[in-house]
N, C-alpha and C positions, 0 to 999 in steps of 0.2 A: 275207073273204080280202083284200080291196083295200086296207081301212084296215090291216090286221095290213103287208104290206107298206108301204104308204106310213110306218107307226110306224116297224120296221126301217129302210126309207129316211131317213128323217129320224135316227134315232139314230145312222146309220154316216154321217151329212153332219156332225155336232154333231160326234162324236170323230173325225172328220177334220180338222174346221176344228181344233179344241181343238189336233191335235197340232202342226200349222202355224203354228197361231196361237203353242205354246209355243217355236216356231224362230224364229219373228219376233220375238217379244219379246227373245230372247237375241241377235238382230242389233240389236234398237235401239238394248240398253241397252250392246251394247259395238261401237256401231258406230264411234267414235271410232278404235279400233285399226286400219282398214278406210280410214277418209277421207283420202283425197291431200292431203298438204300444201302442194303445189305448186301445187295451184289452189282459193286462198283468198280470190276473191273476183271477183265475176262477167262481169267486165272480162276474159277471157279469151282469149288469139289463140291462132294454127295453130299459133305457134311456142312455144307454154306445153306443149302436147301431144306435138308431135313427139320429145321426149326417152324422154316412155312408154309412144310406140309404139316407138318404135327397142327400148325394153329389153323388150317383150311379142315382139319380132320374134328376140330371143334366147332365147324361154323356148319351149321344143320342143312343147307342149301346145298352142301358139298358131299358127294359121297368120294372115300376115299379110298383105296385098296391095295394092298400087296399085290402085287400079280407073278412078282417072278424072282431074281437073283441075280446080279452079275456074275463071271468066275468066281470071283472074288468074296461072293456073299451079299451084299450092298445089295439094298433093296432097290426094286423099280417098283414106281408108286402109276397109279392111275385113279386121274383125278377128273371126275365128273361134275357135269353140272348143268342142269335147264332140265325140262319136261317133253322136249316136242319130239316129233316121228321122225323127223332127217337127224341120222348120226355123224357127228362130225369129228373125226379121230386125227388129234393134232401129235406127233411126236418129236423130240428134238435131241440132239446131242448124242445120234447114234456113231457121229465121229467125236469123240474126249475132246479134240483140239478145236472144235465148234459152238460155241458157248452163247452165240448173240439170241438165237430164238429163245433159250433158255431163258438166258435174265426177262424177253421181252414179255415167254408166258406169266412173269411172277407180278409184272409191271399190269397185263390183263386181268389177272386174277386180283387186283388190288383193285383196278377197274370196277372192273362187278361188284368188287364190297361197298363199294362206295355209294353216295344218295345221288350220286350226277345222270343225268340220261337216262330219268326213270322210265318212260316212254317206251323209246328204243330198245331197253333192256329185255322191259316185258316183251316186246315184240319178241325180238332175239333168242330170249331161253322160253321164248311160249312154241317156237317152230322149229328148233334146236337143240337135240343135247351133243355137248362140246366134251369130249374127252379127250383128256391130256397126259400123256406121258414123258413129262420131263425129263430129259437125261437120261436117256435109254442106256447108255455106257459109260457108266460110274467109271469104272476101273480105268479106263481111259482118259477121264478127267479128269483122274488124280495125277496122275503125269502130264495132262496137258499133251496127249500123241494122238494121232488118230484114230489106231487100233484097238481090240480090246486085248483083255489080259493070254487069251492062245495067240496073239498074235494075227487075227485073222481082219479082215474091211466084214463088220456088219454088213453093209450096205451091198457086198457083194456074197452073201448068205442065204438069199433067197429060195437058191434050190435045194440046196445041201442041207441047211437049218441045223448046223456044227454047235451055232454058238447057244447058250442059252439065253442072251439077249434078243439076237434074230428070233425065237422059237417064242418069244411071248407078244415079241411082236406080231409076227405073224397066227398067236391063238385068237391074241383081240382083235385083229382084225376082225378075224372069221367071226369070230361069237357078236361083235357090233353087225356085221355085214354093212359095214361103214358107209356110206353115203358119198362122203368125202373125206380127202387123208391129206392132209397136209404136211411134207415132209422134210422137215424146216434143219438148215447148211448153212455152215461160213465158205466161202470160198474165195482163192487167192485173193490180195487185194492190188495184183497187178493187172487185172480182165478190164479191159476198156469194152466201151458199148464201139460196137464196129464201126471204125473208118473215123471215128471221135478221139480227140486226148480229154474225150470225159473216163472215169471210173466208171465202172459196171459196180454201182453200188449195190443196189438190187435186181438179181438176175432172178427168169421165172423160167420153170418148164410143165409142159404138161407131157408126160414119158411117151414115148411111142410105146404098144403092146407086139408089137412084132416088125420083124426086119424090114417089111413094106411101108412101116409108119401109116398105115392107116387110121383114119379118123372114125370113130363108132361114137356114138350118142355118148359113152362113160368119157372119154377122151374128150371128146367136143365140148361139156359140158366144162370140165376142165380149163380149156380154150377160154373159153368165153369169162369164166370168173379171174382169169388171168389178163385179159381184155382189161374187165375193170377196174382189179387193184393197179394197174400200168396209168387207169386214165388219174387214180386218184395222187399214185405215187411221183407225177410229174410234176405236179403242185409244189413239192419239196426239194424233189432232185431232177429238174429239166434235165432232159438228154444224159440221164445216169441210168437206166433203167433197160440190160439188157435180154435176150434169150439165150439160154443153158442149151448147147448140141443135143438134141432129141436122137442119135443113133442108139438103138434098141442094144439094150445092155442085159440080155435072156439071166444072168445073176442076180441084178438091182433088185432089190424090192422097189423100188419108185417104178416099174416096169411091171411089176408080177402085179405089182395092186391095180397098178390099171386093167391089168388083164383079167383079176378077178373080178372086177365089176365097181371097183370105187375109184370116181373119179380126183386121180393122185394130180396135185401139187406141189413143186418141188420151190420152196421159194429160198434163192444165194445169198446171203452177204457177204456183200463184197468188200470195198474200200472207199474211202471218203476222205479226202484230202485233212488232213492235220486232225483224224479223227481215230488215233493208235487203238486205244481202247475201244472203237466201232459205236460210243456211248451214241450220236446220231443216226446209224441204223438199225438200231436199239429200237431206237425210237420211228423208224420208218416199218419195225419188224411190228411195232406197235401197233400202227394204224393201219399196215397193212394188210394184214391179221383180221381185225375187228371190221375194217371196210368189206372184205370177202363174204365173210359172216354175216354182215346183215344184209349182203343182197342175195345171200345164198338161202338166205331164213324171209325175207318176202318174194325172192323169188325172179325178181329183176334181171336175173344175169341172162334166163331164158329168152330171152328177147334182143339180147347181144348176137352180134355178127360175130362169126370165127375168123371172119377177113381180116382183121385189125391185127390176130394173132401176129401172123405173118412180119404183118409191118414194124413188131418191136426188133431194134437192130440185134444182133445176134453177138455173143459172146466175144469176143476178140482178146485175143493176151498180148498186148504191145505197151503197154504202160513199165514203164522205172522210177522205183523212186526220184530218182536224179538223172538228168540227160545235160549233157555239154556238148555240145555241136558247133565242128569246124572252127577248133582247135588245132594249133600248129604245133606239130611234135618232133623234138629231133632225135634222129635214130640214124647212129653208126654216121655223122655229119649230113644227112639230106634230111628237108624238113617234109613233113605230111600234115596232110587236113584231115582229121578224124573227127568221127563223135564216137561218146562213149556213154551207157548204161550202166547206170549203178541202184543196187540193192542193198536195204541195211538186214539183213538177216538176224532172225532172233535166236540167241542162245537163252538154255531155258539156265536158272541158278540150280543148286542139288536139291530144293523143297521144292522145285520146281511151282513156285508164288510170283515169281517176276523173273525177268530176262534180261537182258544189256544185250546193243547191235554190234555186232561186226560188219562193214561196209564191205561191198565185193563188188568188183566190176562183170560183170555177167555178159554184158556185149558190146561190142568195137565197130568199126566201120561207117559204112551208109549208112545209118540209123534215121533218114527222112521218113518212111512211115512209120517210124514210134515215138512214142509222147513219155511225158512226164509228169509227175506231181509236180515237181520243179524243174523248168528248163531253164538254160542257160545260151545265150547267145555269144560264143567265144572268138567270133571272127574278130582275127586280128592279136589274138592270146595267145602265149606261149606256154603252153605248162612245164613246169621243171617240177620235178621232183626232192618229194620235201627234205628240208637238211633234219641233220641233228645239233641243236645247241651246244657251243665248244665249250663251256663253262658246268662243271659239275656243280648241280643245286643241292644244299643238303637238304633241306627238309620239304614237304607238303606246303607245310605254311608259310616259306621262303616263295615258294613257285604263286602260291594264292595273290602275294606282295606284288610278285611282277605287272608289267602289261604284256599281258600274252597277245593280243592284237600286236602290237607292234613287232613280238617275238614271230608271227604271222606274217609279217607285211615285210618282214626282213627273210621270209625263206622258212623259218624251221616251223617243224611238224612237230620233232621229236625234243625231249629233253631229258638229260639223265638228273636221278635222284641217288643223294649217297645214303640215304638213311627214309625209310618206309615199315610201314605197318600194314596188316592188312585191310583195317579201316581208309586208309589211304585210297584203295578202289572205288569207294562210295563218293570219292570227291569228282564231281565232272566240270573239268575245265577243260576249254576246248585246244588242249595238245595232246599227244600220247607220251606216255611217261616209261623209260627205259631204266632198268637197273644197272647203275655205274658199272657192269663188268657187260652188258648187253650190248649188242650188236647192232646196228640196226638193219632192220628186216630186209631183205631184199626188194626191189621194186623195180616194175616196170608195166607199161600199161599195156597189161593182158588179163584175158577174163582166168579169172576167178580169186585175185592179187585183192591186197587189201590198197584202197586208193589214200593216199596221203600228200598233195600235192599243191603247187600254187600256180593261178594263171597270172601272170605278168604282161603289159600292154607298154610301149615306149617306156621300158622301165623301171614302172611301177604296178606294185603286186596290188589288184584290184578284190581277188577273190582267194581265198583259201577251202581245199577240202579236206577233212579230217575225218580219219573211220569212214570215208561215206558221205557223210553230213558236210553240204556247201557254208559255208560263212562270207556274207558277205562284207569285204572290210571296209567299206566304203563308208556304210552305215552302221556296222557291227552286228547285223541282223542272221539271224539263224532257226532253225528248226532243232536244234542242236542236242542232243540225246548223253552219249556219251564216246568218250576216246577210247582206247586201248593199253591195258596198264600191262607193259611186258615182263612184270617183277618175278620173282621166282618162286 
């Protein structure tokens, strides 16, 4: 009798997911109609938002509210919406420098206005109301840093309740006595899914409440809707979909809320191959979101095993932008076989609206268990380090004239300029560009050095790296961002 039910159980889990699973797919593939225009790229402030809470605060479906204040003044808004008895309190951007759930709740909220998935909808806000807190930490997002304006991690506020952003978080919780909390993170986008050179594009956690990580029904429940955004999220990103370290963080709120009784969801973004701006996990924060919800609003997720939990691989940080492995390198006359790790790090500009990379080598040696977004097979390559062009260029648009491939395939990285502007920076061509009285930089391949170099084979120069950024001169093909203007 037990296996006859567990079959039935199991068969009405499969055509439930199936039917879910066929609403998620019809948001993927047209979720474009859905995503905010307005916010295209992840440099995002209070005052990017403020326009489409004002017009949410006109639409009667919505109740909208003040709730609180960053240091700074900058409202925090909460935004409601549905009729039903399960409350589901979503908040994001309690790190400034975390900005993808953000855009993703404005991309749902456009969702819901709209005439598609009448059905589902009703379902959804007939057994749900969704409260949202967008951008918990204004003041942080105008800088684009983690913390807020005392200097303090929100997210690590929980007991103390220093800040006055933690402290409205922590009121709405209590006055919802929330159901579920969703508590939506960017995070690095070097985290591979364990033992994979996939990206841990979306990492999930359900918080342990205490140092033993024990499982209670708020936790478990947790588990389980994590369960199934993993089945739906593999649709889009196979084997990118890791687990967040659950070691009890008695600080976090994503820990305390579980402990009061709301079952918390920590959901990461992470990194996505040639995706800077995260605009595709944007859109994976989209549907992974709205899939949650509607099994958490019919109810399906209760019938999920927690076993699965388990099996999503676990977080792992081995990913580099760039890897080159077993390369021959000469040092002081004897050659060596290295690989080497490289990261473009972002500097932010002074309006802090966009940034430009600087490459860095982060790590040397073995590097056989770590991966790449680009790897590089260099057996057999010699890297020499790049020259400087003996010829002074006078101008920008002298150097534009050149073939800089060739100025590549002959060795130089660097080239001086007799005569620059500061508009000059904005030009990205792939050398870096020295002021006629500059030096050039010291180099040598160790971590933390800016890499500039070229692999050579019988000869010939097959690859160049510049700032960071591989070029491959074979084809001319690159990812290629920007150089290094060393002007004064």
């Amino acid at each position: 009798m037990k296996s006859i039910f567990t079959l039935v159980l199991a068969i009405f889990i499969v055509s439930m997911t199936a039917q879910v699973g066929d609403m998620t797919t019809n948001l993927y593939d047209s979720y474009s109609k859905y995503k905010e225009p307005s916010l295209d790229n992840r440099r995002i402030k209070h005052e990017d938002i403020q326009p489409l809470i004002l017009k949410l605060k006109s639409n009667p479906a919505y109740t909208v509210q003040k709730v609180g204040e960053s240091i700074k003044g900058k409202d925090i808004s909460l935004i409601s919406i549905g009729t039903g008895d399960i409350n589901v309190l979503l908040w994001s951007q309690m790190h400034g420098d975390e900005p993808t759930a953000t855009q993703a709740i404005f991309d749902i909220f456009n969702f819901l206005n709209s005439n598609d998935f009448k059905a589902e909808k009703k379902e959804l806000l007939s057994q749900l109301t969704l409260h949202f807190m967008p951008m918990l930490n204004p003041d942080g997002a105008e800088l684009f840093t983690r913390r807020n304006a005392l200097g303090i991690d929100i997210n690590r506020d929980a007991l103390m309740l220093q800040s006055p952003e933690g402290q409205v978080l922590k009121r709405i919780r209590d006055s919802l006595d929330a159901d579920f909390g969703f508590n939506l993170h960017d995070q690095s986008t070097y985290y591979n899914a364990e033992r994979t050179p996939k990206p841990a594009t979306i990492s999930y956690l359900a918080p342990a409440y205490n140092y033993e990580k024990d499982i209670n029904d708020v936790r478990g429940n947790a588990m389980k809707v994590i369960v199934f955004m993993n089945s739906i999220i593999q649709k889009y990103a196979p084997g990118q979909v890791g687990r967040y370290n659950d070691d009890f963080e008695p600080r976090a709120f994503g820990d305390n809320i579980q402990k009061w009784g709301t079952s918390a969801i920590l959901i990461e973004s992470g990194g996505y191959k040639n995706d800077v701006e995260k605009q595709e996990i944007r859109k994976l924060n989209f549907v992974s979101i709205l899939s949650a919800c509607y099994t958490i609003a019919n109810g399906n997720y209760k019938n999920i095993s927690i076993d699965d939990y388990e099996k999503i691989p676990q977080n792992d940080r081995k990913l580099f932008d760039l890897k080159i492995e077993r390369f021959t390198h000469n040092l002081l006359g004897k050659d060596y076989i290295l690989d080497i790790g490289i990261n473009h790090l972002e500097v932010q500009d002074k309006n802090y609206d966009t940034f430009y990379n600087v490459g860095s080598i982060v790590e040397k040696g073995d590097l056989s268990t770590f991966y790449g977004y680009e790897t590089v097979d260099a057996t057999g390559y010699r890297l020499i380090e790049g020259k400087v062009y003996p010829e002074l260029i006078q101008t920008i648009k002298d150097l534009e004239a050149m073939d800089i491939y060739e100025l590549l395939k002959s060795g130089y990285t660097y080239v001086r300029l007799a005569q620059f502007s500061p508009k000059d920076k904005d030009v990205s061509l792939p050398i870096n560009i020295l002021d006629k009285d500059q030096k050039i930089p010291g180099f040598y391949v160790n971590i933390g050095n800016n890499p500039n170099f070229v692999l050579q084979k019988d000869g010939q120069v097959d690859y160049a790296v510049v700032n960071g950024f591989l070029i491959d001169l074979k084809n001319q093909e690159s990812n290629f961002k920007n150089a290094i203007f060393y002007g004064k």
